[in-house]
One Martini backbone bead per residue (centre of mass of N, CA, C, O) as a GRO file, in nm:
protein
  302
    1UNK     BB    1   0.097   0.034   0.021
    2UNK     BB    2   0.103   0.318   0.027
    3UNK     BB    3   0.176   0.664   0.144
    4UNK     BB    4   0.005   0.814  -0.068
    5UNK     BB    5  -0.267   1.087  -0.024
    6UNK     BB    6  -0.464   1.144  -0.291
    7UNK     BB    7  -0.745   1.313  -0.353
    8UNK     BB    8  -1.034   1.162  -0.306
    9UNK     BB    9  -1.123   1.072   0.040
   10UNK     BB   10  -1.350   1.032   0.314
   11UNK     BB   11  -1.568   1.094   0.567
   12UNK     BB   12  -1.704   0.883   0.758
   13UNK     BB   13  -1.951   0.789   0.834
   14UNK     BB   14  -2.152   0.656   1.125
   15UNK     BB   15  -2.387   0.429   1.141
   16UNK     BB   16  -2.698   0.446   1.319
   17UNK     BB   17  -2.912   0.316   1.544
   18UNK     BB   18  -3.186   0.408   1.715
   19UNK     BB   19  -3.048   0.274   1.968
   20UNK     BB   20  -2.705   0.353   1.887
   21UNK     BB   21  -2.593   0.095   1.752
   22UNK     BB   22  -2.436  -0.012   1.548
   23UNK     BB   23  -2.421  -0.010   1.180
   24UNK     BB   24  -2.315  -0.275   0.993
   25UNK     BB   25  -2.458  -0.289   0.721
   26UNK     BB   26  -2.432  -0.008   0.636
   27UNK     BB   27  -2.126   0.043   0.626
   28UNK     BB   28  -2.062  -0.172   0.430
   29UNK     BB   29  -2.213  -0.055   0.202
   30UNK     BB   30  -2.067   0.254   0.191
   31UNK     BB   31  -1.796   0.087   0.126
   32UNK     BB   32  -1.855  -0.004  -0.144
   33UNK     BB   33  -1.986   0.289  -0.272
   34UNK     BB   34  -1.696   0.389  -0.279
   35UNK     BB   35  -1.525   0.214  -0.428
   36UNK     BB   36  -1.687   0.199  -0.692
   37UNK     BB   37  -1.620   0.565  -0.711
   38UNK     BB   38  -1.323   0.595  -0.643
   39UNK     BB   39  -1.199   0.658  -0.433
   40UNK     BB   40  -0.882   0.699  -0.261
   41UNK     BB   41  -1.004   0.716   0.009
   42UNK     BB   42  -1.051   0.660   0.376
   43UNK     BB   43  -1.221   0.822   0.695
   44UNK     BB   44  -1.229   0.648   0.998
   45UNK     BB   45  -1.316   0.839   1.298
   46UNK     BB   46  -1.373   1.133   1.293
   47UNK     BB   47  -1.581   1.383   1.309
   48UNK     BB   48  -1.786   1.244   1.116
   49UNK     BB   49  -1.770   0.963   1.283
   50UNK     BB   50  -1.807   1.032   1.603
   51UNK     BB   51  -1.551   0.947   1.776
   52UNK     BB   52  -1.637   1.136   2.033
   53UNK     BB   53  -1.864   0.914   2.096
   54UNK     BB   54  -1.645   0.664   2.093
   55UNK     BB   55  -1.501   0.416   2.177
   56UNK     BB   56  -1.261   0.220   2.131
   57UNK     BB   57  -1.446  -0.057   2.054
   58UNK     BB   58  -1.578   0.103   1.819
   59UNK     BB   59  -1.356   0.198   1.662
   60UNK     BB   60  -1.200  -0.082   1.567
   61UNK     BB   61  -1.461  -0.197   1.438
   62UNK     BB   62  -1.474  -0.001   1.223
   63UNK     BB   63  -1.204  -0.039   1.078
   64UNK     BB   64  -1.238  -0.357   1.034
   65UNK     BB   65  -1.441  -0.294   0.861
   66UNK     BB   66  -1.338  -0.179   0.656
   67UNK     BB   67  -1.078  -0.326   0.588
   68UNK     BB   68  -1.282  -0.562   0.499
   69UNK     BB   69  -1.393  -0.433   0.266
   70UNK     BB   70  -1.132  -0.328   0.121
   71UNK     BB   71  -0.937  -0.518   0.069
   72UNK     BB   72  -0.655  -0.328  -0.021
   73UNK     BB   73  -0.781  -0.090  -0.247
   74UNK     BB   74  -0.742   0.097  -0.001
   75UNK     BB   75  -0.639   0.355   0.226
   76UNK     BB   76  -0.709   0.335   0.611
   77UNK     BB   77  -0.750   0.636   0.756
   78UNK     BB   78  -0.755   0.677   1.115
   79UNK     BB   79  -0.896   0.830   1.372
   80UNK     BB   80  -0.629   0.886   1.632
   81UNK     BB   81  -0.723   1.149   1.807
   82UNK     BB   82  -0.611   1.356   2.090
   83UNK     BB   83  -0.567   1.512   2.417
   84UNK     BB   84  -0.372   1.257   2.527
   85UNK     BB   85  -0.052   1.162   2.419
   86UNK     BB   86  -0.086   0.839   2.574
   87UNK     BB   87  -0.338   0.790   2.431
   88UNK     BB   88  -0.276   0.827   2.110
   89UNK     BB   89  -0.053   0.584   2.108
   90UNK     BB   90  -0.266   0.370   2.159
   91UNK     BB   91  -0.518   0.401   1.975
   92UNK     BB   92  -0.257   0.363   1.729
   93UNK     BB   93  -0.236   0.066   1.788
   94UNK     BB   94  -0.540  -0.052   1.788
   95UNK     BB   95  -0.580   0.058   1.486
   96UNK     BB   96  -0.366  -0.121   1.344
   97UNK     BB   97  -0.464  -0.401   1.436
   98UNK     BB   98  -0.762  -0.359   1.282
   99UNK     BB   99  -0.655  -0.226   0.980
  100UNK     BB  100  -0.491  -0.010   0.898
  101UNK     BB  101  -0.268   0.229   0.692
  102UNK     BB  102  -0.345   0.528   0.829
  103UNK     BB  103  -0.296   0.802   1.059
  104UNK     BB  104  -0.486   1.062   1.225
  105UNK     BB  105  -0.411   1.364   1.366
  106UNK     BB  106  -0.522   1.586   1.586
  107UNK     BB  107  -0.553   1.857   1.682
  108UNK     BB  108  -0.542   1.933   2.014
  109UNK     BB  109  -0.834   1.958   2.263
  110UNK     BB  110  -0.847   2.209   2.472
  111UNK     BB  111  -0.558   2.258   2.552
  112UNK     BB  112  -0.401   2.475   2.336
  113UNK     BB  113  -0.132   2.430   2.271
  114UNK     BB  114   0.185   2.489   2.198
  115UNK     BB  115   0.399   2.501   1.906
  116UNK     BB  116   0.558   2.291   2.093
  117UNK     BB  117   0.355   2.107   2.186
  118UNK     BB  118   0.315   1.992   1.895
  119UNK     BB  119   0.570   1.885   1.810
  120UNK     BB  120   0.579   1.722   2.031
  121UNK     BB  121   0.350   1.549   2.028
  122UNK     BB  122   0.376   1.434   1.705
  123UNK     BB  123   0.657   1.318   1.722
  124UNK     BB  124   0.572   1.097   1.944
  125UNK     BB  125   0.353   0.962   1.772
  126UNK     BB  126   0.549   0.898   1.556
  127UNK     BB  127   0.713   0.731   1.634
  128UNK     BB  128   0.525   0.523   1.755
  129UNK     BB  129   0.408   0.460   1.426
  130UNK     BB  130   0.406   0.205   1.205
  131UNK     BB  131   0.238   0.455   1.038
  132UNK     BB  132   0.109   0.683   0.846
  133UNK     BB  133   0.105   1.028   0.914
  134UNK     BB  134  -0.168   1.235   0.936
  135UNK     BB  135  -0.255   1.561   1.004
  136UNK     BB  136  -0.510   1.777   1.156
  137UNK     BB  137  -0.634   2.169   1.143
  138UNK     BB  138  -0.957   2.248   1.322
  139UNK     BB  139  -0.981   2.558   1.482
  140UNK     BB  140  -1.319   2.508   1.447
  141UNK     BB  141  -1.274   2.260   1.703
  142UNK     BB  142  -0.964   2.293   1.888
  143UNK     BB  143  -0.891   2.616   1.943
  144UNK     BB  144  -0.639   2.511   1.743
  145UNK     BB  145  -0.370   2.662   1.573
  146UNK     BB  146  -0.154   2.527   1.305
  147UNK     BB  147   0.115   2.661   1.247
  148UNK     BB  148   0.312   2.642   0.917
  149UNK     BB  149   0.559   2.641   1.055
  150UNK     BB  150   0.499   2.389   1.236
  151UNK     BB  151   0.443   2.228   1.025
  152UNK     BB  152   0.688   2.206   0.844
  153UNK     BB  153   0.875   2.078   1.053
  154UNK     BB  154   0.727   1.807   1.052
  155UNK     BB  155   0.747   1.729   0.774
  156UNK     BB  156   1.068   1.651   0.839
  157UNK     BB  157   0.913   1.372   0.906
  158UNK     BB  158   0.902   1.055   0.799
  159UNK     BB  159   0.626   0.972   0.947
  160UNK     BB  160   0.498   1.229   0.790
  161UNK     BB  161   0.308   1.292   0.497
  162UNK     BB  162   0.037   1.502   0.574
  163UNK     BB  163  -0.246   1.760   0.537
  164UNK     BB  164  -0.557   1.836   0.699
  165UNK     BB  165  -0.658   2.108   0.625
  166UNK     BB  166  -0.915   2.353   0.798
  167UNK     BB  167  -0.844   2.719   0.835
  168UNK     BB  168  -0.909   2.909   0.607
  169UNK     BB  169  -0.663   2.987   0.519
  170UNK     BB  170  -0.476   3.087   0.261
  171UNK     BB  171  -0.162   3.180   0.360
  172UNK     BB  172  -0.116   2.955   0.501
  173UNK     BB  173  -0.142   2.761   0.316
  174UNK     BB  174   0.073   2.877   0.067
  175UNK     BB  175   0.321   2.842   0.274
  176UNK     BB  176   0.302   2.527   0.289
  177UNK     BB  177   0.317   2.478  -0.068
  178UNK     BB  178   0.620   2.645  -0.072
  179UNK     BB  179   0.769   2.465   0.222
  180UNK     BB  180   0.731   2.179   0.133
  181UNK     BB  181   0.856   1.910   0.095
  182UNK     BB  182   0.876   1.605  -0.051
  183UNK     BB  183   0.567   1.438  -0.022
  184UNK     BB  184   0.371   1.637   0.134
  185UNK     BB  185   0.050   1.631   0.165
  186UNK     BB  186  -0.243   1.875   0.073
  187UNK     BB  187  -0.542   1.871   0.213
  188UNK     BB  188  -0.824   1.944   0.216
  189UNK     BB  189  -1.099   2.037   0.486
  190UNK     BB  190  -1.279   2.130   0.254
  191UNK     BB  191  -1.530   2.114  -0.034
  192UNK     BB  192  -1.454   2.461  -0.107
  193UNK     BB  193  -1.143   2.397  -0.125
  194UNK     BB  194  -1.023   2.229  -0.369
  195UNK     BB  195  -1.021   2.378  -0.622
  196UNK     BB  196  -0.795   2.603  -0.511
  197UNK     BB  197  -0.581   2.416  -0.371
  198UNK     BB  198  -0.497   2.299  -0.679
  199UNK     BB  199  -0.426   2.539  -0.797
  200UNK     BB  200  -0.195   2.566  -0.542
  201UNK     BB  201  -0.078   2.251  -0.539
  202UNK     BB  202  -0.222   2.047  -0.418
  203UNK     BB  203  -0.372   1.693  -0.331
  204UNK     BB  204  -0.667   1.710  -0.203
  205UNK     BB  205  -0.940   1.556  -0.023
  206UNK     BB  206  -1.144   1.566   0.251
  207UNK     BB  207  -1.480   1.452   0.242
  208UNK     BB  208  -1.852   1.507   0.321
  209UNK     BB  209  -1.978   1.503   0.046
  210UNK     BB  210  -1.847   1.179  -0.092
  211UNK     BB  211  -2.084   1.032   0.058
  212UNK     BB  212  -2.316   1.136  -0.148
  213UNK     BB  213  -2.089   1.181  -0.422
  214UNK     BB  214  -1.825   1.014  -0.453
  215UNK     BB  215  -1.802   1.048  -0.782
  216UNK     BB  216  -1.835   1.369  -0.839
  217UNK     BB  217  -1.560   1.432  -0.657
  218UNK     BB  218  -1.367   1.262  -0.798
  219UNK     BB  219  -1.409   1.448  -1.061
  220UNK     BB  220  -1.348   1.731  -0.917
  221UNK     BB  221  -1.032   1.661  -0.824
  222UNK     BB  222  -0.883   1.537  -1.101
  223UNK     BB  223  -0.942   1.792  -1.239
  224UNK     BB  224  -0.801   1.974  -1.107
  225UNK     BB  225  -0.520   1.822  -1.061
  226UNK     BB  226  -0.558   1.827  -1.415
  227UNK     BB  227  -0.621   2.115  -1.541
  228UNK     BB  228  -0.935   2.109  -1.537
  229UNK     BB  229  -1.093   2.384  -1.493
  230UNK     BB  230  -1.404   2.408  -1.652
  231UNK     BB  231  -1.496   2.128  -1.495
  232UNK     BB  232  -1.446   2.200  -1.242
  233UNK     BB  233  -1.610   2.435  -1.185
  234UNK     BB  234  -1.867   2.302  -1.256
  235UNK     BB  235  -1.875   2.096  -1.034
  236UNK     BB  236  -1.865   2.294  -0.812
  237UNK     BB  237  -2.108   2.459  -0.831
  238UNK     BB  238  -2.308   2.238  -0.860
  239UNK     BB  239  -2.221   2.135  -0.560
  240UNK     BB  240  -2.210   2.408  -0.351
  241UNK     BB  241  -2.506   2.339  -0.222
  242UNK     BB  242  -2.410   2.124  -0.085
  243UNK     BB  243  -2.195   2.214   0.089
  244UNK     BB  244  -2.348   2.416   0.229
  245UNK     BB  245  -2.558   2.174   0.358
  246UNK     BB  246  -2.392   2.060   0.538
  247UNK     BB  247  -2.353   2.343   0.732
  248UNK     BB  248  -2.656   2.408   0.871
  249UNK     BB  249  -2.539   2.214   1.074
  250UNK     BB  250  -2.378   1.989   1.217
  251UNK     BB  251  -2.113   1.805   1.177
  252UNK     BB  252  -2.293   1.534   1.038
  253UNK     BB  253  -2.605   1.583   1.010
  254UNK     BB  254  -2.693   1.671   0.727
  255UNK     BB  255  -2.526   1.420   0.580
  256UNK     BB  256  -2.733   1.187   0.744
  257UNK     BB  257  -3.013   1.318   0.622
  258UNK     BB  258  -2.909   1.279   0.309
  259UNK     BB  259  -2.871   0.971   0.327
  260UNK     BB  260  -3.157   0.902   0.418
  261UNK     BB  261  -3.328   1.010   0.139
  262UNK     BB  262  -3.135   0.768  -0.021
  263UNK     BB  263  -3.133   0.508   0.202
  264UNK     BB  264  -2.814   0.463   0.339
  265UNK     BB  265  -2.926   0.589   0.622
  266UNK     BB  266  -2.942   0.686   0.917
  267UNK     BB  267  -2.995   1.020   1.090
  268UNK     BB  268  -2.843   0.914   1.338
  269UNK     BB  269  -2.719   1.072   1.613
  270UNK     BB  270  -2.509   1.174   1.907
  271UNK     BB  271  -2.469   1.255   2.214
  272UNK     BB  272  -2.501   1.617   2.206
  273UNK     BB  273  -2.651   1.543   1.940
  274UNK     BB  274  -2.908   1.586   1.718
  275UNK     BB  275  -3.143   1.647   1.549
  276UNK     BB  276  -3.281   1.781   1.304
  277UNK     BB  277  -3.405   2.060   1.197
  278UNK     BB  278  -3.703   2.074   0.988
  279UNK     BB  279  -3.609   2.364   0.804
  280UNK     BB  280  -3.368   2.215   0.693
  281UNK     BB  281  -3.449   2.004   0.477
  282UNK     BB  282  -3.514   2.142   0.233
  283UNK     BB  283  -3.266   2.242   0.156
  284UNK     BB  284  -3.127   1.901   0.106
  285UNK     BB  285  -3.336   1.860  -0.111
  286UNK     BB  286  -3.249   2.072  -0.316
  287UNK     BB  287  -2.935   2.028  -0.341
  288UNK     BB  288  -3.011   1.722  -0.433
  289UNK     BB  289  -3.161   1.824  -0.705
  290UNK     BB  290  -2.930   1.981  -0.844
  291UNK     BB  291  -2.724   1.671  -0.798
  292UNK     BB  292  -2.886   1.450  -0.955
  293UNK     BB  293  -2.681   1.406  -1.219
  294UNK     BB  294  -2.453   1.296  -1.003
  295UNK     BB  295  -2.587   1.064  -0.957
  296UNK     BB  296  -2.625   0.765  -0.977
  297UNK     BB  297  -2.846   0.484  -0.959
  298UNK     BB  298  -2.752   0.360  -0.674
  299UNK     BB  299  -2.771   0.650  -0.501
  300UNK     BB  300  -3.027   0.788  -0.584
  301UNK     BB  301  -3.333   0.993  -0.544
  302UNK     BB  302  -3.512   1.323  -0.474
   0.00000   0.00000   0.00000
């Protein structure tokens, strides 16, 4: 398996049922319909994934899950972040053996650590990882970024590979694009993000919109990391509606209610998220209606 994480990939959705049990049997549908829509790689237990809500006993199962229905054909980035420097090298020794083939590891949250603290964090995390780290920056979720010259830095490790930036800062983005090591992947980390950040020079998405698109998603990170600007445009706009529909309310909530329209899992997310606001459900309806000639036959109309 590959170290280099490129184009478009996925963060999963964890379906639950009613009863808030994980439903294994939806889990493993929407990785099937991932792996036939071509998607790059898969990122299970994320922020998307609900891991804050979830036990390390249910981390492991949802990763062994992805791991053996992709059965080798894509790369199973498990997210294995937390805010307790000996407690996050535990639990990605436990998703090792799950099945993973790279670790994601985000900045931690609440306790803000100085950047001298996240190299010393992420240093450690990388010695102990027997895979590739992938970073993860979303200081709209960790109230902690971490500056390009600290990614930068951290970059210089053999064993950390890349970046999903989601600070939206376009300077400091363009910063670590200019000043990156070769092979350090940067990803966006908002699906608003891909077209601009391919343009410079990028290296494609963790996605939350290719959940429910995952075929369109990834013509349009393809698009436009191989500079067929007209048709990525032409792609964004399309989407530009869904994407701004996942986040009408936190994510994950809107994806699974867009999920739940198409057939393909229930809407359920876990306490301390609720149900959506059922104003909000016409958005996800009309945005999915819009991008009804983007979905596959197998995925669904609205």
């Amino acid at each position: 398996m590959s170290r280099a994480l490129l184009g478009c990939g996925t963060a999963l959705v964890t379906p639950f049922r009613s009863d808030g049990a994980l439903d294994e049997a939806a889990l493993a549908a929407l990785v099937r319909r991932q792996v036939s829509a071509g998607v790059g790689f898969l990122v299970p237990c994320g922020s998307t994934g609900e891991a804050a809500t979830m036990g390390l006993d249910e981390q492991v199962r949802v990763v062994a899950l992805v791991a053996e229905v992709v059965d080798g054909r894509l790369p199973v980035v498990a997210g294995a972040g937390g805010n307790d420097t000996r407690a996050v090298v535990a639990k990605g020794r436990a998703l090792v053996d799950a099945g993973a083939t790279h670790l994601m590891h985000v900045v931690p949250m609440y306790n803000r650590p100085q950047q001298r603290g996240l190299v010393q964090h992420f240093t450690r995390v990388a010695d102990a990882s027997p895979l590739p780290v992938l970073l993860y920056n979303v200081p709209g979720r960790t109230a902690c970024n971490m500056r390009a010259d600290t990614t930068l830095e951290l970059a210089e490790h053999p064993n950390i590979i890349g970046i999903k930036e989601a600070s939206g800062d376009l300077a400091q983005i363009d910063e670590l694009l200019r000043g990156r090591p070769e092979g350090f992947a940067v990803l966006a980390g908002d699906d608003a993000w891909t077209l601009p950040l391919a343009a410079l020079g990028g290296d494609g998405v963790v996605s939350v919109v290719s959940n429910v698109t995952p075929g369109a998603m990834t013509r349009l990170t393809h698009a436009a990391l191989e500079g067929h600007l007209p048709a990525a445009r032409q792609l964004h706009r399309t989407l530009a509606p869904l994407m701004q529909a996942m986040f009408v309310e936190t994510n994950p909530v809107p994806v699974k209610v867009a999920l739940s329209l198409l057939g393909l899992c229930a809407p359920d997310v876990r306490s301390p998220l609720t149900s959506i606001d059922p104003i909000h459900v016409p958005v996800l309806e009309e945005a999915l209606r819009a991008a009804d000639h983007l979905l596959d036959p197998a995925e669904g109309q609205v």
